[in-house]
C-alpha positions as CSV (number, residue, x, y, z in Angstrom):
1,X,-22.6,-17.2,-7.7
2,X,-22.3,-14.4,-5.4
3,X,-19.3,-11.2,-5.0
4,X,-19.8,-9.8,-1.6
5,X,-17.8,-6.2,-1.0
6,X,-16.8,-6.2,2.2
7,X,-13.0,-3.7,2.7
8,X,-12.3,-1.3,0.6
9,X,-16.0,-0.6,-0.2
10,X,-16.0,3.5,-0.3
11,X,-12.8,3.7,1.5
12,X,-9.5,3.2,0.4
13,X,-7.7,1.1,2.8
14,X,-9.0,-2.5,3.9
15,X,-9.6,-4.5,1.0
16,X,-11.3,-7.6,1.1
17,X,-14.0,-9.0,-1.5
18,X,-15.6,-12.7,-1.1
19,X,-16.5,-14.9,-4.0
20,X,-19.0,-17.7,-3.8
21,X,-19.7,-20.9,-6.0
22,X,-21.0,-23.8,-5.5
23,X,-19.5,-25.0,-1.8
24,X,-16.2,-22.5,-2.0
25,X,-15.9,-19.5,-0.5
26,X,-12.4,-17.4,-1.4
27,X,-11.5,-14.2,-0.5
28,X,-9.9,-11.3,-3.4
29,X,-7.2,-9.6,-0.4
30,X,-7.4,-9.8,3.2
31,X,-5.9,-6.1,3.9
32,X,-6.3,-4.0,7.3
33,X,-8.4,-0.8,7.5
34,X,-6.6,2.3,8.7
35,X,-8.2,5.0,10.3
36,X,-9.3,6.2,13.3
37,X,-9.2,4.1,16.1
38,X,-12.4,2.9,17.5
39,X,-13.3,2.1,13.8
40,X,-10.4,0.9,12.8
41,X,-10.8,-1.5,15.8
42,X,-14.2,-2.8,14.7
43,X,-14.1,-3.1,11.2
44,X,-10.5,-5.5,11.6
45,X,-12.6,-8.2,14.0
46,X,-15.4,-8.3,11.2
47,X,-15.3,-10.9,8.4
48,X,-17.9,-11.5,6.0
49,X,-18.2,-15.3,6.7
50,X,-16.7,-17.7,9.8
51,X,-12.5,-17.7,8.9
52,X,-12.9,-21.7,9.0
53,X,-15.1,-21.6,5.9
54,X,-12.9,-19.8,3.8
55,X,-11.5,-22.0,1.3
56,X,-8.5,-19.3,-0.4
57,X,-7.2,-15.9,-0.1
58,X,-6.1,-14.6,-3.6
59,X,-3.8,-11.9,-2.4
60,X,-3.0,-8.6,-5.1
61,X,-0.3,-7.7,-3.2
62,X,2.2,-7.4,0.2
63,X,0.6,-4.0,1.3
64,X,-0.5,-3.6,4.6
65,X,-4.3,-2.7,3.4
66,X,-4.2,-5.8,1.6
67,X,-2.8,-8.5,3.1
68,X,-2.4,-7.2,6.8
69,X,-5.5,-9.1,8.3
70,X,-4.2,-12.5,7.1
71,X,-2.8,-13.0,10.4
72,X,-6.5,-12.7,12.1
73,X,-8.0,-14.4,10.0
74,X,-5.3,-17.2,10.9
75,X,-6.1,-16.5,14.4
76,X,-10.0,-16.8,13.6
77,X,-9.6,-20.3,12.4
78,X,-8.5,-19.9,8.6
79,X,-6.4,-22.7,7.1
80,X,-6.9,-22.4,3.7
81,X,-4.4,-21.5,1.0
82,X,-2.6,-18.0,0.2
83,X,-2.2,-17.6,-3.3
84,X,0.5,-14.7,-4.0
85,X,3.6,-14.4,-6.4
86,X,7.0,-15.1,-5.4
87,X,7.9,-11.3,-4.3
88,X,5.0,-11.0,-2.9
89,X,5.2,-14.0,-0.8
90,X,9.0,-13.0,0.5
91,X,7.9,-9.0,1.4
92,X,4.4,-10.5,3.1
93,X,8.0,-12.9,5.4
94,X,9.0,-9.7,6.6
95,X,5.8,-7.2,6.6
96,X,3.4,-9.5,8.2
97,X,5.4,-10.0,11.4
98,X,6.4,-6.2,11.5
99,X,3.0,-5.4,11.7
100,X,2.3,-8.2,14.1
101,X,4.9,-6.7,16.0
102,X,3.3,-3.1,15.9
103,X,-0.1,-4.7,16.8
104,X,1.4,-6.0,20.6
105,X,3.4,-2.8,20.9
106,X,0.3,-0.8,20.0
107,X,-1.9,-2.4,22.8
108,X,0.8,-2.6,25.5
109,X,1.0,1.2,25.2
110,X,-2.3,1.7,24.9
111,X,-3.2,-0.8,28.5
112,X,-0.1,1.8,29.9
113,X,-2.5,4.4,28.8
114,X,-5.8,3.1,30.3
115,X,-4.4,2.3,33.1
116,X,-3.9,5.6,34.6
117,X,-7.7,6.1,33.3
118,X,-8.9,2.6,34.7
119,X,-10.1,1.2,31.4
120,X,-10.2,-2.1,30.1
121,X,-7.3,-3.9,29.1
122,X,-6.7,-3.9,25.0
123,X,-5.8,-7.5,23.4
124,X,-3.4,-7.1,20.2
125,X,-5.4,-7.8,16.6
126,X,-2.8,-10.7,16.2
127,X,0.4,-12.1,17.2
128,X,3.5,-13.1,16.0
129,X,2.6,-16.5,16.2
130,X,-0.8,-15.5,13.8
131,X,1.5,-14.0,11.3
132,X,4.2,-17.2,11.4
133,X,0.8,-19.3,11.2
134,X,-0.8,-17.9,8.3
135,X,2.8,-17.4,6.6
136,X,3.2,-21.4,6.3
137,X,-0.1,-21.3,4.4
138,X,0.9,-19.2,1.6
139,X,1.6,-21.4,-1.7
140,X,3.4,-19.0,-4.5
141,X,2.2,-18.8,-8.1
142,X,3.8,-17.3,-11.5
143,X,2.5,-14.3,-13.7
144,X,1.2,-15.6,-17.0
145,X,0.6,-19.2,-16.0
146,X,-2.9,-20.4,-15.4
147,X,-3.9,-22.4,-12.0
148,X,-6.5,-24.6,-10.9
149,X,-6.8,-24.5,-7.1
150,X,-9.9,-26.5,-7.4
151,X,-11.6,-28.1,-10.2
152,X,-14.1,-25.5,-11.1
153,X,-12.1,-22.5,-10.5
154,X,-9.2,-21.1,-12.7
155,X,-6.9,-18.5,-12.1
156,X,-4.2,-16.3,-14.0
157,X,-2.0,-13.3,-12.4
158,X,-0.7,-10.6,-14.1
159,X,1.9,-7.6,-13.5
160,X,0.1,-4.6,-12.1
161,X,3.0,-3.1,-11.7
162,X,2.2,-1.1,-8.2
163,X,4.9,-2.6,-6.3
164,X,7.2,-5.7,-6.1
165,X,5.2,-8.4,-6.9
166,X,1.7,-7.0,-7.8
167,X,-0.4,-8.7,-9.8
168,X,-4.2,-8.0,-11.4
169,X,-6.1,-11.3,-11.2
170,X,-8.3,-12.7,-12.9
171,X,-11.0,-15.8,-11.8
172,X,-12.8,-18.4,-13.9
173,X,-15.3,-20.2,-12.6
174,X,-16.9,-23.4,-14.1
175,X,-21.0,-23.3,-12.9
176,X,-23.1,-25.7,-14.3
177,X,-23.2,-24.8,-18.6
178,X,-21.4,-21.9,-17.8
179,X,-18.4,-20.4,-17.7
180,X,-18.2,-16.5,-15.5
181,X,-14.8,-14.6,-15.1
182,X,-13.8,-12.0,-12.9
183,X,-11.0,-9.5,-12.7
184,X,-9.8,-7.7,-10.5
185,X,-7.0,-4.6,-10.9
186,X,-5.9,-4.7,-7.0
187,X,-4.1,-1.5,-6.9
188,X,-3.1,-0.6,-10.6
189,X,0.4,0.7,-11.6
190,X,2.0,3.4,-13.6
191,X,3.3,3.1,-17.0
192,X,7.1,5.2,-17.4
193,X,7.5,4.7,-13.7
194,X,11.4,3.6,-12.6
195,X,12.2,0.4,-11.1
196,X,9.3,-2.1,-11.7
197,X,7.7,-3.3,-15.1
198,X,4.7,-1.1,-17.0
199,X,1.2,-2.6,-15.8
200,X,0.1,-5.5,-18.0
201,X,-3.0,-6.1,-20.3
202,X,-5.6,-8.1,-18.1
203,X,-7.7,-10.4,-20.0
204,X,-11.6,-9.7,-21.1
205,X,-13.7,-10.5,-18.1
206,X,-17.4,-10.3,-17.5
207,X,-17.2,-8.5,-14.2
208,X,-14.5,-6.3,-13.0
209,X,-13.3,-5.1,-9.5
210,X,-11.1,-1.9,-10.4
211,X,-9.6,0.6,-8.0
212,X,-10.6,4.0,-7.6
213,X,-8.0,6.0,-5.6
214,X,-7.2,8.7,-7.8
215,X,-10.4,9.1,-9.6
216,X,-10.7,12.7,-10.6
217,X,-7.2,13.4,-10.5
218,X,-3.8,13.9,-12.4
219,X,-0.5,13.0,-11.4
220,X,2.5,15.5,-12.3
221,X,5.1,14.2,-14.9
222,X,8.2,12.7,-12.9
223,X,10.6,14.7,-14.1
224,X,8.8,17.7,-12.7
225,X,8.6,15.7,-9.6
226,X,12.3,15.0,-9.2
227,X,13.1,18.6,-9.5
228,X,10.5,19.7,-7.8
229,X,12.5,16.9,-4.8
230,X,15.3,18.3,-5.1
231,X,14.4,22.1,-4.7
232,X,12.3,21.0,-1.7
233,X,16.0,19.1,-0.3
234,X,18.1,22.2,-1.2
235,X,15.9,24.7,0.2
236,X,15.1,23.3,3.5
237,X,19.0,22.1,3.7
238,X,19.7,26.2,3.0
239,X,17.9,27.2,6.1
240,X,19.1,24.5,8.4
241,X,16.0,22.3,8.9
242,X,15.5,18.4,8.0
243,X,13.3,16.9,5.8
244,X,11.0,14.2,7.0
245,X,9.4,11.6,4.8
246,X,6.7,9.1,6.2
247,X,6.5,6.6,3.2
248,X,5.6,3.3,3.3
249,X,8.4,0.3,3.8
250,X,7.6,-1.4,0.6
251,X,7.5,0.5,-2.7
252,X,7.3,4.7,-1.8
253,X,11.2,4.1,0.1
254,X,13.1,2.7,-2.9
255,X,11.6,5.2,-5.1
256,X,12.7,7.7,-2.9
257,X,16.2,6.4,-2.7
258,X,16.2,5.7,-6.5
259,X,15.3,9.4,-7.0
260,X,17.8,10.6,-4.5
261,X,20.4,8.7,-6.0
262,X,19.7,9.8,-9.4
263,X,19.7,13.7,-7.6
264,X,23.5,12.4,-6.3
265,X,24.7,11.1,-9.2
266,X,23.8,14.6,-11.2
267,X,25.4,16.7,-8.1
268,X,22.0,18.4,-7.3
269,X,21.8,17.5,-3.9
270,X,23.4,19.6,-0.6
271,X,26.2,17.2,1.1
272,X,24.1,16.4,3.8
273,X,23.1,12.8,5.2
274,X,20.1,10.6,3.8
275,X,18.8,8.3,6.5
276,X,16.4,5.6,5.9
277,X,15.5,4.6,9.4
278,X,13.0,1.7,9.4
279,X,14.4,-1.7,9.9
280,X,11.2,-2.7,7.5
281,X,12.5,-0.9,4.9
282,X,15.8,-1.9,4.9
283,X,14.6,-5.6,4.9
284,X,12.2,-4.8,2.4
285,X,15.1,-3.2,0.3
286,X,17.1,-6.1,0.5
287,X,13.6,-8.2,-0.9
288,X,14.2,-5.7,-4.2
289,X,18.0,-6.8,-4.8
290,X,16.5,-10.3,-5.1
291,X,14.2,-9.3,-7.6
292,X,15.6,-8.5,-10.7
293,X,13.0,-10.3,-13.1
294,X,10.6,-7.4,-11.8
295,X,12.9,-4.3,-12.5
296,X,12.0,-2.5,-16.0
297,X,14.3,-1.1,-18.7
298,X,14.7,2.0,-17.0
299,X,16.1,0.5,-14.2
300,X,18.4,-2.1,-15.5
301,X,19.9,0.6,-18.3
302,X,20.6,2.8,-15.2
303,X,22.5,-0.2,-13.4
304,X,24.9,-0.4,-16.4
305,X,26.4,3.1,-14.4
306,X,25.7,2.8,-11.1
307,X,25.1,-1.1,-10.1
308,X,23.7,0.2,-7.3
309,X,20.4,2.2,-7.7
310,X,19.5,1.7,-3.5
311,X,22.6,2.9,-2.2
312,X,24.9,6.0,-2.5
313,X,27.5,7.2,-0.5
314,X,25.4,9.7,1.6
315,X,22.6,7.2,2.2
316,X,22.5,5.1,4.9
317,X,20.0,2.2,6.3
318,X,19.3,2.6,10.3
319,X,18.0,-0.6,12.1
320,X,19.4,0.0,15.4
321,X,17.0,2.1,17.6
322,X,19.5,3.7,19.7
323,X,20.5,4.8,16.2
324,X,17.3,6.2,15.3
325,X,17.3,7.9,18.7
326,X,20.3,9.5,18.1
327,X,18.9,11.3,15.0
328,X,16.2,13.1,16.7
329,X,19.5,14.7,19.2
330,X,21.1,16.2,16.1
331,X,19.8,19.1,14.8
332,X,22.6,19.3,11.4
333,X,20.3,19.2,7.7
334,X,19.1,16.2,6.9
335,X,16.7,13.6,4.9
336,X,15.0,11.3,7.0
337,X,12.8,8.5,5.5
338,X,10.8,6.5,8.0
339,X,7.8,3.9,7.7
340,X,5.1,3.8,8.1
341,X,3.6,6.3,4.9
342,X,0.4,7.0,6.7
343,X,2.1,8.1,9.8
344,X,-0.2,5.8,11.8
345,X,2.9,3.4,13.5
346,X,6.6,3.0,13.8
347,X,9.4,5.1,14.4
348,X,7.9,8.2,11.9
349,X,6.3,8.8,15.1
350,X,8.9,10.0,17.1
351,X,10.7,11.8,13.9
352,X,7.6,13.6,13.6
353,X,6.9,14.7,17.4
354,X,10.7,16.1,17.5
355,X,10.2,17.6,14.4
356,X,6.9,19.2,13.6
357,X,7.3,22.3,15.6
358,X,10.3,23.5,13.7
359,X,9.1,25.6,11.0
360,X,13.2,25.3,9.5
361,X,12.2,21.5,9.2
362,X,9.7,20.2,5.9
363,X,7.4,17.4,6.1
364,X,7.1,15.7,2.9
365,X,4.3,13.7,2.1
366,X,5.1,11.7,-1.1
367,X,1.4,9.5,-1.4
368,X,-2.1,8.6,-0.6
369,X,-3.1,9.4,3.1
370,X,-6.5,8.1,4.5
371,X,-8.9,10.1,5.9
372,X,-8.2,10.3,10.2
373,X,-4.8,9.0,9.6
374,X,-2.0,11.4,11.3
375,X,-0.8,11.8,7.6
376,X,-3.8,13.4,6.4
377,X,-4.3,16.3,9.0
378,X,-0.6,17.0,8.2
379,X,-2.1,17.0,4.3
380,X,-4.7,19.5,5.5
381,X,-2.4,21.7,7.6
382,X,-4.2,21.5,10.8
383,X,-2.6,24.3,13.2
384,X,-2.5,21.1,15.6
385,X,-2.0,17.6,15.9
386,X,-2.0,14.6,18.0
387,X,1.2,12.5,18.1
388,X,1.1,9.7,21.0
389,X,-1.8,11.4,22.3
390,X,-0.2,15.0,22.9
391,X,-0.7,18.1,20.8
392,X,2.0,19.7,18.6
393,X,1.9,22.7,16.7
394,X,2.4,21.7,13.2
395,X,5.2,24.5,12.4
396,X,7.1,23.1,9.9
397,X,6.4,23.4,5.5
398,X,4.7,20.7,4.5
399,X,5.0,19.9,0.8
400,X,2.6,17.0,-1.0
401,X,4.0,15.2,-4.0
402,X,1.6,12.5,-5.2
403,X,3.3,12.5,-8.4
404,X,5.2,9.7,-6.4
405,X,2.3,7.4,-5.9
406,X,2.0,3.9,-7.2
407,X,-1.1,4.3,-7.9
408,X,-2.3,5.3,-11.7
409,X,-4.5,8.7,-11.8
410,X,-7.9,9.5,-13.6
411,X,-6.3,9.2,-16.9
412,X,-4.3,6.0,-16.5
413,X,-7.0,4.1,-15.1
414,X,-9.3,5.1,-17.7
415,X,-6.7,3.9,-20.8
416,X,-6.1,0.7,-18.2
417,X,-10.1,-0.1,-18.4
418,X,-10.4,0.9,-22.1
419,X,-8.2,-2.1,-23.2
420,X,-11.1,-4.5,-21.7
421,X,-14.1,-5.5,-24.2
422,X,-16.4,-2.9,-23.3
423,X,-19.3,-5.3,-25.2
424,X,-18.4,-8.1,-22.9
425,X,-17.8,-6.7,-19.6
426,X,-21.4,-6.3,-17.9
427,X,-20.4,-4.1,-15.1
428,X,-17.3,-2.5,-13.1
429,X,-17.4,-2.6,-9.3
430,X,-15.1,0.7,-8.0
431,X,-13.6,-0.3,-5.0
432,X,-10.5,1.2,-3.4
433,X,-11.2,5.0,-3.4
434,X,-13.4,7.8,-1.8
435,X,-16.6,8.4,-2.7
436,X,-15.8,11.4,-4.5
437,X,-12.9,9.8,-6.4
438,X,-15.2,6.9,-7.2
439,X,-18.3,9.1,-8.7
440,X,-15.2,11.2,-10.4
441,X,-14.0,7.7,-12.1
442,X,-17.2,6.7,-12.9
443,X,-18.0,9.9,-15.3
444,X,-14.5,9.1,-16.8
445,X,-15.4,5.5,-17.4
446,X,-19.0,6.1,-18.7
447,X,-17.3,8.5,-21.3
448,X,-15.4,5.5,-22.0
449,X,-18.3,3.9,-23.4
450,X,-18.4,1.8,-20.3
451,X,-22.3,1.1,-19.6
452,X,-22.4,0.3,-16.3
453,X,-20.6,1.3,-13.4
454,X,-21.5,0.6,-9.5
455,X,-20.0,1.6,-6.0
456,X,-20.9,-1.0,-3.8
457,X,-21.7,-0.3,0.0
458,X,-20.0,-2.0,3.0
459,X,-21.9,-5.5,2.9
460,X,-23.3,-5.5,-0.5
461,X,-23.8,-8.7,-2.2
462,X,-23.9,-8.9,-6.0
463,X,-25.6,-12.2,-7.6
464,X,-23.5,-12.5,-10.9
């Protein structure tokens, strides 16, 4: 039996890990890398074995980084099953063609580009006819309920509680006299957060795949984050300017609005507008209504009030792109909320070039941005940046609030780990995280009591 580490391995965004037993070959997520370019570009056309070979995809989650190279590896000749919950199967309906979408708009802009340079012409990662494809594969499975996609391999998901339909998973195989299980977190939840349900208890496992994002670091409480939004709204209201929010479509947006609604409802908010423009995100919001069985006390005790925690009277949900155009004419205070998080794609873009130089306006960067990403040099407060291949002055505040994340810090990782059998877990794999996050984590963990802990490379193949 062999775990190869092939995304995610020292980086955060790509994940993708590939069990083999016996004849079967399955992958743990099929995500996207993000990043810069060039790389980005090489390391989505790599796959640790021939697509047609691949037996299953066991899919954590709908986030782009984790399910957003299913539609290449459609392309590349996969017809296997996609294993993923309900929720996650309906948001993967709408994300998987949106970023399809992005991928043809991306390389026609880029061949307008080249051309004017006399390059070669760029082909799209996928189509939408990939993403459709690889869509009808995807067979949906239950938290708490075992499954046997093949005889000698059993299966159980459980609530990670990251974002709508997140599960941990964990994989029993059958080899020979034996009997090996592996867990994996996917990307691990907070507990106390509004909206979805605290992270569940995984169950003992041999080996375990864990996430590493925020190794080394603590999140702030929420409630010191909520005020901490709204003084960030009021000032930068006070002096005329708007407030931009790249956050990703699924997750980070109705958090956002959730918060802001809450900020409404307790008249701490300036009467301006609150715009989510990202036709993503309103579908994806629309996903959450019909999702209940995944909200958390917190939630449904709020809805007793106000029955409608995505929606207030200032907000509203922009589709239309003349629309969107429109809000980069006005220059009246306001909130603008726009996909995609790492401000890599999509219509933040254009929000961002009109507003950036305008030091009344505040970027607000509410999550986890990868290294090269546009994102991250606004996180480092480069004097400059690069927004469709131009330069900007970066002008405007910039404020960073990963107390919003979905991901659990140092702490909540640790206490997530520690309710694992330290005596019959044999080693953790961190995956999902910086190396200096990961070598953070792994202190933490061997303080723990945990024995043996192991970044894997790029590549690296483990014989369990």
């Amino acid at each position: 039996m062999k775990l190869t580490f092939w995304g995610a391995a020292q980086t955060v965004t790509g994940s993708l890990h590939m069990l083999e037993f016996g004849d079967r070959r399955v992958f743990m997520d099929c995500g996207l890398f993000q990043g810069r370019r060039a790389e980005a570009e090489r390391l989505n056309c790599e796959f640790p074995v021939e697509p047609r070979l691949v037996d299953a995809v066991f899919l954590s989650h709908a986030h782009i980084d984790h399910a957003g190279l299913l539609p290449k590896l459609y392309r590349e000749g996969f017809r296997g099953r996609v294993f993923a919950t309900d929720a996650t199967t309906d948001l993967c309906r709408a994300m998987l063609p949106d970023s399809a979408h992005i991928q043809q708009k991306d390389a026609e802009w880029v061949n307008r580009r080249e051309r004017r340079r006399e390059g070669e012409k760029v082909e799209p990662l996928y189509t939408m006819e990939d993403a459709e494809g690889v869509l009808e594969l995807f067979q949906s499975v239950e938290y708490d309920r075992r499954f046997r996609p093949f005889a000698d391999l059993e299966v159980e998901y459980r609530d990670a509680g990251h974002i709508l339909g997140s599960a941990t998973m964990t994989l029993t195989v059958a080899e020979g006299d034996r009997e090996v299980r592996i867990g994996f977190t996917g990307d691990v939840g907070r507990d106390d957060r509004p909206i979805l349900r605290d992270p569940q208890t995984m169950p003992d496992c041999d080996w375990l795949i864990c996430e590493s994002t925020y190794g080394g670091e603590v999140h702030d409480p929420p409630d010191l984050a909520r005020d901490r939004l709204a003084t960030v709204v009021g000032e930068t209201a006070a002096r005329g300017g708007k407030v931009i929010i790249p956050a990703f479509a699924v997750g980070r947006t109705q958090e956002i609005v959730f918060r802001l609604d809450q900020l409404t409802n307790e008249g701490r908010l300036p009467p301006i507008p609150v715009i989510v423009d990202s036709p993503l995100a309103v579908n994806v919001t629309e996903i959450f209504r019909r999702h209940p069985e995944c909200y958390d006390a917190e939630l449904q005790d709020y809805m007793q009030e106000d029955p409608d925690p995505f929606g207030f009277s200032r907000l509203a949900y922009v589709r239309d792109v003349r629309e969107s155009k429109r809000l980069n004419a006005s220059r009246l205070p306001m909130v603008i909320i726009s996909a995609s998080g790492m401000a890599e794609a999509g219509r933040i873009l254009h929000h961002l070039r009109n507003n950036i130089e305008d030091p009344r306006n505040t970027v607000l960067i509410v999550g986890y941005c990868a290294p090269h990403t546009l994102a991250r040099r606004i996180v480092e407060r480069r004097r400059t940046v690069n927004i469709f291949g131009e330069p900007h002055r970066l002008r405007a505040e910039v404020e960073v609030m990963n107390s919003y994340s979905a991901h659990a810090d140092e702490p909540e990782l640790v206490e997530f780990v520690s309710r694992l059998n330290a005596d019959r877990l044999k080693r953790i794999f961190l995956v999902h995280g910086d190396p200096d996050r990961q070598i953070a984590l792994t202190s933490a963990l061997e303080g723990a009591g945990y024995r043996d802990v192991h970044r894997p490379e790029r590549g690296e193949t483990v014989v369990l």
